[in-house]
C-alpha positions in Angstrom: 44.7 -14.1 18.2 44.0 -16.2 15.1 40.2 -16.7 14.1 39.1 -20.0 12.5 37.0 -20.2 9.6 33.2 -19.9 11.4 34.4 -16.7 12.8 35.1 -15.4 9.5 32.0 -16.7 8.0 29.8 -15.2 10.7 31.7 -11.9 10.4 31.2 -11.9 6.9 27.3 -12.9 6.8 27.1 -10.1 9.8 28.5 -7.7 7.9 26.4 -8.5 4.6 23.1 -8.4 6.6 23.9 -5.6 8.7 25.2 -3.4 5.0 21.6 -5.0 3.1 19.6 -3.8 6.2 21.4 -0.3 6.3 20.7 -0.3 2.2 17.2 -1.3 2.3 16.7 1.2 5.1 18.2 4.1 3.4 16.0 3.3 -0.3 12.5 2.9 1.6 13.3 6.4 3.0 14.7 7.8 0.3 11.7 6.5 -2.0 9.0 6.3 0.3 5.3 7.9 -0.5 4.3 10.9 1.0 0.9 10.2 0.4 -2.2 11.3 2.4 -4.5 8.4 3.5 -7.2 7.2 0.7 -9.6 5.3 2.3 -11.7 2.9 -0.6 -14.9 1.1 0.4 -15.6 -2.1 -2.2 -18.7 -3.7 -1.4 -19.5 -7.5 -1.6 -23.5 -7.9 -3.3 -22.9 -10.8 -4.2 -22.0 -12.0 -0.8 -25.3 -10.5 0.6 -27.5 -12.2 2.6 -31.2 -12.5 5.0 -30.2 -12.4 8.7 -32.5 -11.9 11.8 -31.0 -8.4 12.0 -31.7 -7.7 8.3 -30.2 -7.8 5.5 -26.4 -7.7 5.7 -23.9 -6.6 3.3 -20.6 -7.7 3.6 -17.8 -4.2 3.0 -14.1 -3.8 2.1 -12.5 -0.6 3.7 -9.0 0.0 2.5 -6.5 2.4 2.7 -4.4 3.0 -0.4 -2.3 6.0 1.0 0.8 5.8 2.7 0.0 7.1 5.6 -2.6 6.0 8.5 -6.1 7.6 9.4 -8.1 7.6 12.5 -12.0 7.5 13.4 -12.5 7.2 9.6 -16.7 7.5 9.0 -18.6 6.8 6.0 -22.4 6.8 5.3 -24.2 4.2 3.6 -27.6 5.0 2.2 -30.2 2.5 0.2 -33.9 2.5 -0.7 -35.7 0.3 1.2 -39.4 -0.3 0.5 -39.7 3.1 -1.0 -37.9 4.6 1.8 -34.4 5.6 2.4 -32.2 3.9 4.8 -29.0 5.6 5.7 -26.2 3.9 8.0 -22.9 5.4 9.3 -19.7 3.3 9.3 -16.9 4.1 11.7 -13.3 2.5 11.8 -11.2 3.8 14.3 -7.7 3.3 13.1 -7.0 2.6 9.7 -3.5 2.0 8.8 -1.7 2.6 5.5 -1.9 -0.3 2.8 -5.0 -2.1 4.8 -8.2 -3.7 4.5 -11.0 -3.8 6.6 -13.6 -6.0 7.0 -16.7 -5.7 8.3 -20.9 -5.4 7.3 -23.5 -2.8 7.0 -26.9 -3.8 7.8 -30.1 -2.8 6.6 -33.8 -3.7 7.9 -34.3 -5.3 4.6 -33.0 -6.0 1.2 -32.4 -2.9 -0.5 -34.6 -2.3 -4.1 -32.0 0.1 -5.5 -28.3 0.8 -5.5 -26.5 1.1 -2.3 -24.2 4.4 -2.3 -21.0 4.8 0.3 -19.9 8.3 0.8 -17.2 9.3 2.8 -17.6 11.7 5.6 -14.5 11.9 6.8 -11.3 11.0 8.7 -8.5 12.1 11.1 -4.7 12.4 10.5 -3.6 10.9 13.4 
């Protein structure tokens, strides 16, 4: 049975792909981090703000391990009006190489710094 040239040029580009895949497949694993998770909170001041709730600060969670964590909890504490606030912050899944967004809020605008802490995460 004689193929025509479109055979041959799929089989070729089938072959290529399937070898790059294979390739690829075989370097990430061969290279890959084994890296516990390292969860990073960055938080956004300048993108504060007044809301009927309080005063809201805008928070980056990321994860710069290669590898995922669950119910990950942090505590955010911050004077307000000579008294200090503390909030807990908990993400339940956060996967390696990702950021998180979401916002603490306080009951007003906080007079001093704001300082995250982590408390602590699960391997899933």
């Amino acid at each position: 049975m004689n193929r025509n040239w479109l055979e041959w040029l799929v089989l070729t580009a089938s072959i290529v792909l399937i070898a790059l895949l294979v390739g690829f497949l075989a370097v990430h694993g061969l290279t890959s981090r084994d890296e516990p998770p390292d969860p990073q909170v960055e938080l956004h001041l300048d993108k504060a703000r007044d809301a009927s709730l309080g005063w809201i600060v805008p928070v980056t969670v990321s994860n710069g391990g290669a590898e995922a964590a669950e119910a990950v909890r942090f505590e955010a504490r911050a004077t307000v009006d000579g008294a200090e606030e503390t909030r807990e912050i908990e993400i339940d899944y956060l996967p390696a190489g990702t950021d998180v967004e979401l916002e603490v809020a306080f009951s007003q605008e906080p007079t001093g710094e704001i300082q995250v802490d982590l408390i602590g995460y699960r391997l899933p």
